[in-house]
C-alpha distance (Angstrom), angle and dihedral (degrees) to the residues before:
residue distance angle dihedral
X1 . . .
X2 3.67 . .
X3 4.24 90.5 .
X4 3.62 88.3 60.9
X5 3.32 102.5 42.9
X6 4.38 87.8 52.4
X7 3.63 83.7 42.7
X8 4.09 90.1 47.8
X9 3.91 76.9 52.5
X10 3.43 112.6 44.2
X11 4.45 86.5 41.2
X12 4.10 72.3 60.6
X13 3.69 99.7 57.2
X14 3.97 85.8 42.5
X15 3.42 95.0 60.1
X16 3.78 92.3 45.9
X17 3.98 92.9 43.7
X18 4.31 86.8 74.6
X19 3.62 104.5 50.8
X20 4.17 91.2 40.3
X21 3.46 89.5 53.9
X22 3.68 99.9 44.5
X23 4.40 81.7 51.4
X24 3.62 86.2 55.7
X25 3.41 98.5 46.7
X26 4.08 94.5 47.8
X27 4.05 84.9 50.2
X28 3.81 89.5 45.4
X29 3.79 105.8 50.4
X30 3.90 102.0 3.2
X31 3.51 120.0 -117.8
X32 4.04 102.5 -81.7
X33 3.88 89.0 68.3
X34 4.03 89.9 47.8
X35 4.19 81.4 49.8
X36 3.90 93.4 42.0
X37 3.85 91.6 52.5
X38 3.99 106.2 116.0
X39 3.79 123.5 -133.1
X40 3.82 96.9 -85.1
X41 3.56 91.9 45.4
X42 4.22 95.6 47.4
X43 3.92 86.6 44.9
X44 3.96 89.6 45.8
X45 3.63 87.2 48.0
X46 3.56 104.7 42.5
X47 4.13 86.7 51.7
X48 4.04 86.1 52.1
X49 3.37 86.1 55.4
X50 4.08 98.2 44.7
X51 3.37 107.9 32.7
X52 3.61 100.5 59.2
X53 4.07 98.1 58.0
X54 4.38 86.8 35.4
X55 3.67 82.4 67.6
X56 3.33 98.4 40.8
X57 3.50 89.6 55.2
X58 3.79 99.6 37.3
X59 4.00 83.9 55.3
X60 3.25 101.2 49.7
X61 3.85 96.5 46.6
X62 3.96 83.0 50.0
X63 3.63 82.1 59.2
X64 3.80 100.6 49.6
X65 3.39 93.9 42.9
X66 3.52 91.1 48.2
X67 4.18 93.8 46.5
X68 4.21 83.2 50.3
X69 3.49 88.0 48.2
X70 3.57 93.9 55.4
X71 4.07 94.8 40.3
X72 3.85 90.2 52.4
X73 3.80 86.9 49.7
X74 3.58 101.7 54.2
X75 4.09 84.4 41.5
X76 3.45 87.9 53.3
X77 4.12 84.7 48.2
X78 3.45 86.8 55.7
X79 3.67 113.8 47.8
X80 3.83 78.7 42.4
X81 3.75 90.1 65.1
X82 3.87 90.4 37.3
X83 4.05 85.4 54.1
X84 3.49 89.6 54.6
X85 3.48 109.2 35.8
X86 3.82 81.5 50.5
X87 4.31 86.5 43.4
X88 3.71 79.3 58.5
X89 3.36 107.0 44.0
X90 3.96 88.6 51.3
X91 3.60 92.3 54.5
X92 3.81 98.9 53.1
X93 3.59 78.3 48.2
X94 3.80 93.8 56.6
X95 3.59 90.4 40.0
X96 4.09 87.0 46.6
X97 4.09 85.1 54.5
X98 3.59 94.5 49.2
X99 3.68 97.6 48.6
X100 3.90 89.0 51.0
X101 3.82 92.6 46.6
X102 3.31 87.1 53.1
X103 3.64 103.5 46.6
X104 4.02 82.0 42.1
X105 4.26 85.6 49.9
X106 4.26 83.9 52.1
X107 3.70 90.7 45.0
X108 3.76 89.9 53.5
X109 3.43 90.0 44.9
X110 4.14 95.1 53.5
X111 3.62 91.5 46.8
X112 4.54 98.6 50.7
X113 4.18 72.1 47.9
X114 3.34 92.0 48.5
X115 4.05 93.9 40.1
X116 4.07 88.3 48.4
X117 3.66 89.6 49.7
X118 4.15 94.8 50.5
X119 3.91 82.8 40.8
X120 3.80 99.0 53.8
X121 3.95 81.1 39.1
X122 3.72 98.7 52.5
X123 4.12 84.2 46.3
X124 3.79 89.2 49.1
X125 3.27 86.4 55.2
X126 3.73 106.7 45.0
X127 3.73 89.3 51.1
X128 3.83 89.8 53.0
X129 3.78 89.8 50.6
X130 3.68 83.5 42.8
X131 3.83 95.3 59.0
X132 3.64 92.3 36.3
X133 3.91 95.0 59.6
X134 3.95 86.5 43.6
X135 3.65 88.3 50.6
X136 3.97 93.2 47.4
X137 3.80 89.0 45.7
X138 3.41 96.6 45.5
X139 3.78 94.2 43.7
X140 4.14 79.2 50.7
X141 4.05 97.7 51.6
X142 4.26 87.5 49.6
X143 4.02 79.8 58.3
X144 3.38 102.1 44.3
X145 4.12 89.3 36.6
X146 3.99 88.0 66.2
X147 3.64 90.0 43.8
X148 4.18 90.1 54.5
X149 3.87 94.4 40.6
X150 4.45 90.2 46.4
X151 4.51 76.2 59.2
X152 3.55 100.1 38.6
X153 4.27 79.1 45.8
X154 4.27 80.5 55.1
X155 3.55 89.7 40.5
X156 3.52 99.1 53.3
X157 3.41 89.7 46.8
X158 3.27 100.9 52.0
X159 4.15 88.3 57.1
X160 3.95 97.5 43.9
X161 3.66 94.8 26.1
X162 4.18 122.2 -151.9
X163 3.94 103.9 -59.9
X164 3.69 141.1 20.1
X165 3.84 122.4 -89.7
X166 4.22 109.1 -99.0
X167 3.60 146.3 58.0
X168 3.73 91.4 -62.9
X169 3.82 96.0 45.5
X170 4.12 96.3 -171.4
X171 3.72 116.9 -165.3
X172 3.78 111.0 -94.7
X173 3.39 116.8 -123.1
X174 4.29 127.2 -126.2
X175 3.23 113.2 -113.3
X176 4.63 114.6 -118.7
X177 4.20 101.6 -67.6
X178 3.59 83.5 -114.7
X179 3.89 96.5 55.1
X180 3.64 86.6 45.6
X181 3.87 95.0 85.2
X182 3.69 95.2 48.4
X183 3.92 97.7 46.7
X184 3.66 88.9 59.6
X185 3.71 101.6 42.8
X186 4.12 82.8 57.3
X187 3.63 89.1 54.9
X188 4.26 92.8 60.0
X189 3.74 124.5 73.4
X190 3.68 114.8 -111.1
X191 3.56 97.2 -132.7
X192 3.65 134.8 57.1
X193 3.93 92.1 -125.7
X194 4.13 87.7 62.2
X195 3.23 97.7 42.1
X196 4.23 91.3 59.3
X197 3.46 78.5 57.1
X198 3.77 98.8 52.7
X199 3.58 117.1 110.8
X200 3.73 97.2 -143.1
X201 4.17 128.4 167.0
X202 3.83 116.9 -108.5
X203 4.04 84.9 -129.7
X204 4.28 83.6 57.7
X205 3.94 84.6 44.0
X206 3.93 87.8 56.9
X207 3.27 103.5 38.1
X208 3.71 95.3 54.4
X209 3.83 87.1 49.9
X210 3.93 90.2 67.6
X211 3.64 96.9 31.9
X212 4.34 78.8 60.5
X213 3.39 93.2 40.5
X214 3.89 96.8 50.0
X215 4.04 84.5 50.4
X216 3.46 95.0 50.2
X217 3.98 98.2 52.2
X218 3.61 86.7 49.2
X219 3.37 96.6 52.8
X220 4.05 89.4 50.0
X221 3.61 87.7 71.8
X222 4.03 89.1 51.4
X223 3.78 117.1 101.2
X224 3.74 119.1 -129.1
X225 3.98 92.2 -119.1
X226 3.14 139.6 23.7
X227 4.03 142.3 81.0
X228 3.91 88.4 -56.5
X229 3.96 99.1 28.9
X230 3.91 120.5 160.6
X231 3.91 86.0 -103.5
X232 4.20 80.5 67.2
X233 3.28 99.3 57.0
X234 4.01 99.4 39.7
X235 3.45 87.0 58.5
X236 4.20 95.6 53.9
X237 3.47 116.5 86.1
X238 3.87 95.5 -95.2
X239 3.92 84.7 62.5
X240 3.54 98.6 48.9
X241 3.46 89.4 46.9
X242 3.65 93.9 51.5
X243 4.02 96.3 50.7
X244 3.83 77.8 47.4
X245 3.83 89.8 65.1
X246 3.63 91.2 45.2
X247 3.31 84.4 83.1
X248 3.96 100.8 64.8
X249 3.44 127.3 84.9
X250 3.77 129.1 -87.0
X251 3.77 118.2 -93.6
X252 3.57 117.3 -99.0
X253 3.23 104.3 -139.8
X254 3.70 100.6 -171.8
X255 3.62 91.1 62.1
X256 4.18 114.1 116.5
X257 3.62 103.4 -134.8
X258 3.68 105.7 -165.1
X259 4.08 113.7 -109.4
X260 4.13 92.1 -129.2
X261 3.63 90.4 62.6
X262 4.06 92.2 48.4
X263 3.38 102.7 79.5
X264 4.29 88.4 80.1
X265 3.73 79.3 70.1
C-alpha cells in the first residue's frame, strides 16, 4: 500500500516535471528561440524533456512491481506453510481416526468373544442344569417306581390272593416287576360301562386310590415339556395303568373291612 501511494506520488511530480520545465524554458530563452529551434533540436528537446520522468516512472513501477512481487511471494510462502502444517495436522488426524477405529474394531471384536464365551457358558450351563433336573427326576421316578410296584405287589395280591386253590394250596408266585403293570391292566375293563359292572374288593378300591395318588404327586413335580414331560410318563405303563384305575370307584371309606382279611394289604 505504501509503494503505490509513493508511486501515486512520484507519477505526480512526473507529470508536473513537463509543464515546469517548459515555464522555465519560456522565461529562460523567450518563446521565439523555443519557435526557432530546428527539427533536431525540437526532437532533442522534447526527448530531454520525456525521457527523464519515463524513467523515473518506468523505475519506480519496476520497483513496485518488484516490492508486490516479493509480498505475494512470501504470502504465497506462508499459506504454503499454513497448507501444510494444516496437510499435516489432517493426516495425524486421519492416522489418529484409524488407530481409534481400529482399537474400537478390536474392542468389538473382544466383546462378540466375550458375548460367545458367556453364550456357550450360559448353554453349558443350561444343559448342566438340564441333566441335573433329569438326574434328580429320574433318581425320583426309581423311588416312586418301588413305591408303585410294593402296591401293584398289594394289588395283585389282593386279586390272586397268597396260595393256590386245593388241598395242596402252594404259594403263588409274583409275576417279573416289570410284568406286574401289564397283568393288572388286563384284569380292568376298558370301558367305563364294564367297569360299573366290575365286582371289585373295597381293599382293591383303596389300594388303587394310593397307587393314583402316589402317581399324581409325582407327576406334580413333572414339567409340561421337555425330554421327560408329564405326556412321557402318561404314556408308560404306570400311566396307562393309572387312567386305567380312573375308572374304579371311589373308596368308601366308612366301610369296616374285617381285620382277618387285612393282612393281603
Amino acid at each position: 500500500m505504501m509503494a503505490r501511494i509513493a508511486a501515486w506520488g512520484v507519477a505526480l511530480l512526473a507529470g508536473l516535471f513537463l509543464p515546469a520545465a517548459l515555464i522555465l524554458l519560456i522565461q529562460f530563452q523567450g518563446v521565439e528561440a523555443l519557435l526557432t529551434l530546428s527539427a533536431p533540436d525540437m526532437a532533442m528537446l522534447l526527448a530531454g524533456l520525456f525521457l527523464p520522468p519515463c524513467l523515473l516512472l518506468l523505475i519506480i513501477a519496476w520497483l513496485t512491481q518488484h516490492t508486490e512481487l516479493v509480498a505475494l511471494g512470501k504470502a504465497l510462502l506462508r499459506q504454503t506453510a499454513i497448507l501444510e502444517d494444516k496437510r499435516l495436522a489432517a493426516e495425524a488426524l486421519a492416522e489418529e481416526c484409524r488407530a481409534q477405529t481400529a482399537l474400537l474394531q478390536e474392542q468389538v471384536r473382544l466383546a462378540i468373544s466375550g458375548l460367545a464365551v458367556g453364550q456357550r457358558q450360559v448353554e453349558a450351563i443350561q444343559a448342566l442344569s438340564t441333566e441335573t433336573r433329569l438326574q434328580r427326576l429320574t433318581s425320583e421316578w426309581n423311588l416312586v417306581a418301588a413305591e408303585l410296584s410294593a402296591t401293584l405287589v398289594a394289588m395283585w395280591r389282593l386279586a390272586h390272593g397268597w396260595k393256590s386253590p386245593g388241598p395242596e394250596a402252594q404259594d403263588l408266585p409274583l409275576p417279573p416287576a416289570e410284568e406286574l403293570p401289564l397283568r393288572i391292566l388286563r384284569l380292568l375293563p376298558a370301558t367305563p360301562r364294564e367297569m360299573a359292572q366290575f365286582e371289585v374288593d373295597e381293599r382293591f378300591v383303596r389300594q388303587a386310590a394310593r397307587y393314583r395318588a402316589t402317581f399324581q404327586a409325582f407327576l406334580d413335580h413333572v414339567p409340561e415339556t421337555g425330554p421327560l414331560s408329564r405326556a412321557v410318563f402318561r404314556d408308560m405303563i404306570y400311566g396307562r395303568l393309572d387312567a386305567r384305575l380312573a375308572l374304579l370307584p371311589r373308596p368308601n371309606h366308612a366301610r369296616v373291612i374285617d381285620p382277618a382279611t387285612l393282612a393281603a394289604e
